[in-house]
C-alpha positions in Angstrom: -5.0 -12.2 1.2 -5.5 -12.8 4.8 -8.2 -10.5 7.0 -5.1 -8.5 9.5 -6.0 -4.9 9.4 -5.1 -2.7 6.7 -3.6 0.9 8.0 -3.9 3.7 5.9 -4.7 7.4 5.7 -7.6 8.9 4.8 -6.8 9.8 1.7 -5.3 6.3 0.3 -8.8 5.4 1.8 -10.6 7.5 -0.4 -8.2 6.7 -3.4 -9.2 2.7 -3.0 -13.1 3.8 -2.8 -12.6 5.4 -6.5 -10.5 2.9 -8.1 -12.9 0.2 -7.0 -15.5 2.2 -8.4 -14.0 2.9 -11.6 -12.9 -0.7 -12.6 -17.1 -2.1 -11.0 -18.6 0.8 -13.2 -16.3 1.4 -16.4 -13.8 -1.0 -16.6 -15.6 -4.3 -16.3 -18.6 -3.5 -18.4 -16.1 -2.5 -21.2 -14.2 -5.6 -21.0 -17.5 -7.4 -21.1 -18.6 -5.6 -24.3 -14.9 -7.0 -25.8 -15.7 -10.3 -24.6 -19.0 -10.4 -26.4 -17.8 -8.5 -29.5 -15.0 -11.0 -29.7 -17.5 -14.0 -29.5 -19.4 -12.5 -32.5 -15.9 -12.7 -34.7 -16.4 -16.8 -34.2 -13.5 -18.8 -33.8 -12.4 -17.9 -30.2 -9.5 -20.7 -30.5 -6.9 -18.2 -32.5 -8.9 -14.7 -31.5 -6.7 -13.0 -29.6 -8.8 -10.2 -28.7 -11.0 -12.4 -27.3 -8.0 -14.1 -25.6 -6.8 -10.6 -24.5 -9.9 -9.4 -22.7 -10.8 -12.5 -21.0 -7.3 -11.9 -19.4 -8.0 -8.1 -18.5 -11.5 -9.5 -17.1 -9.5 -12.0 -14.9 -7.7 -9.0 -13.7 -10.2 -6.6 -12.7 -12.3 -9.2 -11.4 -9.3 -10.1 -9.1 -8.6 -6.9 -8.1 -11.9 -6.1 -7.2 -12.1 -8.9 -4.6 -8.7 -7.6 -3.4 -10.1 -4.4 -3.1 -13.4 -5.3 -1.4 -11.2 -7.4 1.6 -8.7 -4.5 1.8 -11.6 -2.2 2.3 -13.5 -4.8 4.8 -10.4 -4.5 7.2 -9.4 -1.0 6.6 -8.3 0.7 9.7 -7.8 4.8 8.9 -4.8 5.9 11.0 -5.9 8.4 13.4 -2.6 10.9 13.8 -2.5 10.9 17.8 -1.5 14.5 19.6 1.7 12.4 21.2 4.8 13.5 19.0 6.3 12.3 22.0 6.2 8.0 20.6 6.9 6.7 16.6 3.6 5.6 15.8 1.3 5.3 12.6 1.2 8.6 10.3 4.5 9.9 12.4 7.2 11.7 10.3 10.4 11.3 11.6 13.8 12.5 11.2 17.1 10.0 11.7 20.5 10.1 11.8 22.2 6.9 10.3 26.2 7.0 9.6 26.1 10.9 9.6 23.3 11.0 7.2 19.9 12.4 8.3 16.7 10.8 6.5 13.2 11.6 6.9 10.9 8.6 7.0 6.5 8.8 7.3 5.3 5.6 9.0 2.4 4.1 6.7 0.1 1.0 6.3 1.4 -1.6 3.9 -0.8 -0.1 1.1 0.5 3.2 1.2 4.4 1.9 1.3 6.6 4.2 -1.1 10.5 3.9 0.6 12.0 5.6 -2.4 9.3 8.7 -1.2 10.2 8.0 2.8 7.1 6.6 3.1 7.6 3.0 5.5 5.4 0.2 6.1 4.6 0.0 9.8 5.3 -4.0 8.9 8.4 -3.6 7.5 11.4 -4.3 10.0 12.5 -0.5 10.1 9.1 0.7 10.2 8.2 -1.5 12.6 11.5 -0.9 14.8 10.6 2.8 14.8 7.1 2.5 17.1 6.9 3.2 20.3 10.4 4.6 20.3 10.9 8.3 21.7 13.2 11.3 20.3 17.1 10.5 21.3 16.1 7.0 21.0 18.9 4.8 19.3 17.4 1.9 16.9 19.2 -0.8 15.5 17.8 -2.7 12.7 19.9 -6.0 10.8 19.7 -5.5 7.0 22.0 -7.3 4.5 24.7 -5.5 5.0 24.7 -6.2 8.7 22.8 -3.9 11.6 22.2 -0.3 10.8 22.0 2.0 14.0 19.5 4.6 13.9 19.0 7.9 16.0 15.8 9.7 16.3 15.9 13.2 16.0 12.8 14.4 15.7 9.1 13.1 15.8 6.4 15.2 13.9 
């Protein structure tokens, strides 16, 4: 994982913080106490458990550094008073082939499109900053380019 700034909202923030601390304080002193049990059973060549915990360890022990160099370049996004301009933590409503869709614009870690909720790096998220209500946007997909309206900006 590279060091470019991680957007997110407090709250996802927050979420991080506690599942960091949950895997450093529960999860990898369990997994150790497997490991060692395991080693006690002898043969660790065909012990699965042994096999199955080292794997789990692997895991969290990953995910931990991920965790730590998300949280080293976290950026919280500050909603700005402008509803005027698309920008991080905007809500906005489009109008795409006579369809209206509500979209929030979020850092890559809080990215949910099935929920409306866009990555500011994604090529629609990212065509929607800066732009202004009445704006038209037109972003190429694979079935070709989509034009989008703005309707509203909350």
């Amino acid at each position: 994982m590279d060091d470019k700034v991680q957007f997110m909202t407090q709250d996802k923030l927050e979420a991080l913080k506690i599942e960091l601390k949950d895997i450093t304080d529960k999860k990898i002193p369990t997994l150790a106490r497997r490991i060692d049990e395991a080693r006690q059973m002898g043969d660790l060549s065909e012990n699965a458990e042994y096999h199955a915990a080292r794997e789990e360890m692997s895991w969290a022990q990953g995910r931990v550094e991920e965790l730590n160099q998300i949280l080293e370049n976290v950026e919280v996004i500050q909603k700005g008073n402008d509803s005027k301009t698309v920008q991080l933590g905007s809500t906005i409503v489009v109008k795409v082939n006579d369809k209206e869709f509500e979209y929030t614009i979020v850092g890559g870690q809080e990215a949910e499109p099935l929920k409306g909720k866009i990555s500011n790096e994604s090529p629609l998220g990212n065509a929607f900053l800066g732009k202004k209500k009445g704006d038209k946007v037109s972003v190429k997909v694979p079935a070709g380019v989509l034009e989008y309206k703005i309707k509203e900006i909350r």
